[in-house]
N, C-alpha and C positions, 0 to 999 in steps of 0.2 A: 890716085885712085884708092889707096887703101883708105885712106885720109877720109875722101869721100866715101868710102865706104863704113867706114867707121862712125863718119858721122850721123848715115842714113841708120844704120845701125844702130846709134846712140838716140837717133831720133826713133825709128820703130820701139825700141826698146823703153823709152818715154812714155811714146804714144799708149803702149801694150800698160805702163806703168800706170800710167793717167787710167785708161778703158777698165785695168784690173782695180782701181780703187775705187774709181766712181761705180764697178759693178759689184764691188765690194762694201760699197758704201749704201748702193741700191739694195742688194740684197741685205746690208745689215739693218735698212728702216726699213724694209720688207718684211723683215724675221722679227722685229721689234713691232711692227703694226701687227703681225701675225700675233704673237705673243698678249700684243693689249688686247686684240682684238678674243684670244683665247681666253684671256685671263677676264676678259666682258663678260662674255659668253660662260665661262666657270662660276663667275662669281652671280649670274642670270640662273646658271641650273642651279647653284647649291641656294640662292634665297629663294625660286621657286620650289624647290623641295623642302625647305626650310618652310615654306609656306602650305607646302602638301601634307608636310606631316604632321603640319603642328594641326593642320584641318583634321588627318587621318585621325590624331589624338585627341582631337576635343568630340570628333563623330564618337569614337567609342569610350570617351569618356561619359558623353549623355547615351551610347546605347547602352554601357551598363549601369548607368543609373535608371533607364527605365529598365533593366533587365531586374535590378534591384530592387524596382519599385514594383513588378509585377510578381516576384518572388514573396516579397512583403504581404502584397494583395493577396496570393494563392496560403501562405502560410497562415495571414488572420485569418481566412478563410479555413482549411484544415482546425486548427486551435479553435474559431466557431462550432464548426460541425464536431467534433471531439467534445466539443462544451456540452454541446446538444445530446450527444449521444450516450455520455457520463450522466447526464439529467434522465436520461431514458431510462440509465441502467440502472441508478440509485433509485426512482421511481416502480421501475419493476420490481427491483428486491424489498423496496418495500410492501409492494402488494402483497409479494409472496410471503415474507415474512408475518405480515395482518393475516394472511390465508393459514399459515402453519401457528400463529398462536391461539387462531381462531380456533382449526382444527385442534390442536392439543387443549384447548379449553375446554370443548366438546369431547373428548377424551377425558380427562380429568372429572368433568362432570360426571361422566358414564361411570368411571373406577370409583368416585366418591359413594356413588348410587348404588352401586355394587359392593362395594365397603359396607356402607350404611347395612344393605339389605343382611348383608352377613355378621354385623355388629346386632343385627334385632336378631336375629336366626340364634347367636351364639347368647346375645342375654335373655332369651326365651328360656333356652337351654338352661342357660346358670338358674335364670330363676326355678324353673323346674326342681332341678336339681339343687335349689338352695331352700324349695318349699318339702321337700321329699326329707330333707335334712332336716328342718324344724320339725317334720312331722315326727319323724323316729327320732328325735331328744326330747319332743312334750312325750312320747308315751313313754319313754326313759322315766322322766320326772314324773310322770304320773305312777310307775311302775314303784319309785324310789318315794314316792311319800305315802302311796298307801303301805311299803312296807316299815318306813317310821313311823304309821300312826298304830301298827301291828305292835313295834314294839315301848310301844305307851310313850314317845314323841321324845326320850331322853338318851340323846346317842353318845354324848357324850360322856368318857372315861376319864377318870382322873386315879393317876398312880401316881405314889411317890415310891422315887429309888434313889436313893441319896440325897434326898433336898431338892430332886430338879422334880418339877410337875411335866410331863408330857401327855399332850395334849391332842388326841387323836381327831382327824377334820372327820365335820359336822357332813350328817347327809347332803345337808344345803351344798356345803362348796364340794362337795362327791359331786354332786350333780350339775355344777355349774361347767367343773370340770370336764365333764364326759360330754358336755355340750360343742365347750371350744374344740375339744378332740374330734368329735365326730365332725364339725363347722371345714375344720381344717385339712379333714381328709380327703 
């Protein structure tokens, strides 16, 4: 009996050996289909995300190219109007400038005009004043020849003092003299 027990023994023990390998063998193509089956399926999401992003990257690669492009647009656009409005503003200061040398022309005209009047005012004046001066140096000379012709018209002296002759001026340059003098005063 032990004998037979042993052997049913030896045979459960088998059987259990057998049952443990082939459920061991089940479960290791089981764990190994899981695994390819896993590794399908990994290698599914990473090329579909591989696929998602290279889309997500080309999307906003062309939206910032048109983001760039629209930038571009807006900027020519600003730099136009800047253009325009630098034209506006060099055109106005030019107005104003043609207005302000207009005006100071018209100024300038006015102070010439006024100058002028005051250049006739002042040489009215000189002349006056420069006929008022001939008049009192002709009666000077007329004073100064009726009294050379009083003294019989010979004014001139002649002395010697050591060999030098001096030579006293003639009523003539008397009176030419007292002309420039009174001219000058």
């Amino acid at each position: 009996m032990v004998e037979e027990s042993g052997e049913e023994a030896g045979e459960m023990v088998e059987e259990s050996g057998e049952e443990a390998g082939e459920m061991v063998e089940e479960s290791g193509e089981e764990a190994g289909e899981m695994v390819e089956e896993s590794g399908e399926e990994a290698g599914e999401m990473v090329e579909e995300s591989g696929e998602e992003a290279g889309e997500m990257v080309e999307e906003s690669g062309e939206e910032a190219g048109e983001m760039v492009e629209e930038s571009g647009e807006e900027a020519g656009e600003m730099v136009e109007e800047s253009g325009e409005e630098a034209g506006e503003m060099v055109e106005e200061s030019g107005e104003e400038a043609g207005e302000m040398v207009e005006e100071g022309g018209e100024e300038t005209a006015e102070m010439v005009e006024e100058g002028g009047d005051e250049v006739g005012g002042t040489l009215r004046e000189g002349g006056e004043e420069t006929g008022e001066i001939f008049e009192e140096g002709g009666e000077e000379v007329d004073e100064m020849l009726e009294e050379r012709e009083d003294d019989g018209g010979d004014t001139r002296e002649k002395m010697r003092d050591g060999g030098k002759e001096i030579v006293e001026m003639t009523d003539e340059e008397t009176i030419v003299e007292r002309i420039r003098q009174a001219i000058l005063k």
